[in-house]
C-alpha positions as CSV (number, residue, x, y, z in Angstrom):
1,X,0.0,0.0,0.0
2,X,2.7,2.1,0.8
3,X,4.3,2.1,-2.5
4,X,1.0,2.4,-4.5
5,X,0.2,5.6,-2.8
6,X,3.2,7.1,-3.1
7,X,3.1,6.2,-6.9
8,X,-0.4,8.1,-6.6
9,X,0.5,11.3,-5.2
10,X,-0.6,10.3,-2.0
11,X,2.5,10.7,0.1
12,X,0.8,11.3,3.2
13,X,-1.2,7.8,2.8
14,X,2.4,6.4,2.1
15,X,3.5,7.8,5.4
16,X,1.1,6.2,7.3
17,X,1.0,3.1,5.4
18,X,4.8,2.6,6.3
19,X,4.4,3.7,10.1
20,X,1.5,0.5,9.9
21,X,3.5,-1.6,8.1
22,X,6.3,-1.1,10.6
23,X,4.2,-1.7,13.8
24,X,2.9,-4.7,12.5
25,X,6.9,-5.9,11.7
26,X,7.7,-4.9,15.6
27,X,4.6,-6.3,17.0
28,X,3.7,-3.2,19.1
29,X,0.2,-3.6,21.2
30,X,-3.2,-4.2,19.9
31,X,-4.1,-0.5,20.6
32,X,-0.6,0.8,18.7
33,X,-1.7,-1.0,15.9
34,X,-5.4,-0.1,15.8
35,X,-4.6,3.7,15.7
36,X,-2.1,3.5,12.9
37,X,-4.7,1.6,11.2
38,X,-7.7,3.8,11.8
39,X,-5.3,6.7,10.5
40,X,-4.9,5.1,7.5
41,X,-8.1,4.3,7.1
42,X,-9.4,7.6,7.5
43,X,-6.6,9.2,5.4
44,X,-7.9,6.4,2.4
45,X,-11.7,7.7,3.1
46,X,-10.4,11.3,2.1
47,X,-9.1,10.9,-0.6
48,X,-11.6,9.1,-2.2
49,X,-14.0,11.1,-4.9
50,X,-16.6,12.7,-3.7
51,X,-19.3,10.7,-5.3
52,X,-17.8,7.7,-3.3
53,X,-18.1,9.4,-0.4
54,X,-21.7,9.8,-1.0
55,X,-22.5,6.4,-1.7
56,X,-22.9,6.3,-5.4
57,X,-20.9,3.8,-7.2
58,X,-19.9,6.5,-10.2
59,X,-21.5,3.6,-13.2
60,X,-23.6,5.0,-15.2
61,X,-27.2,4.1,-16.2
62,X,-27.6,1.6,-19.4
């Protein structure tokens, strides 16, 4: 994920992405590892389009 995002313009994703990736390598607790995820998570969430966001899938009618 990290490198994808990076790829993407999404540096700040890749950031996080590498700080999860590294807590899951060091085995940090449960609660270390559920806040780098949530911050990822949340940072993905943002930067997803609008009509996304809103629930619409973007296809268009046939």
């Amino acid at each position: 994920m990290k490198g994808t995002s990076g790829c993407d313009g999404f540096e700040i994703i890749s950031v996080a992405a590498e700080e999860l990736e590294e807590a899951l390598r060091t085995h940090p607790s449960i609660e270390q590892i559920r806040e780098k995820l949530v911050n990822v998570l949340k940072l993905c969430l943002a930067a997803r389009p609008a009509t996304l966001a809103e629930g619409k899938t973007g296809n268009k009618p046939k």
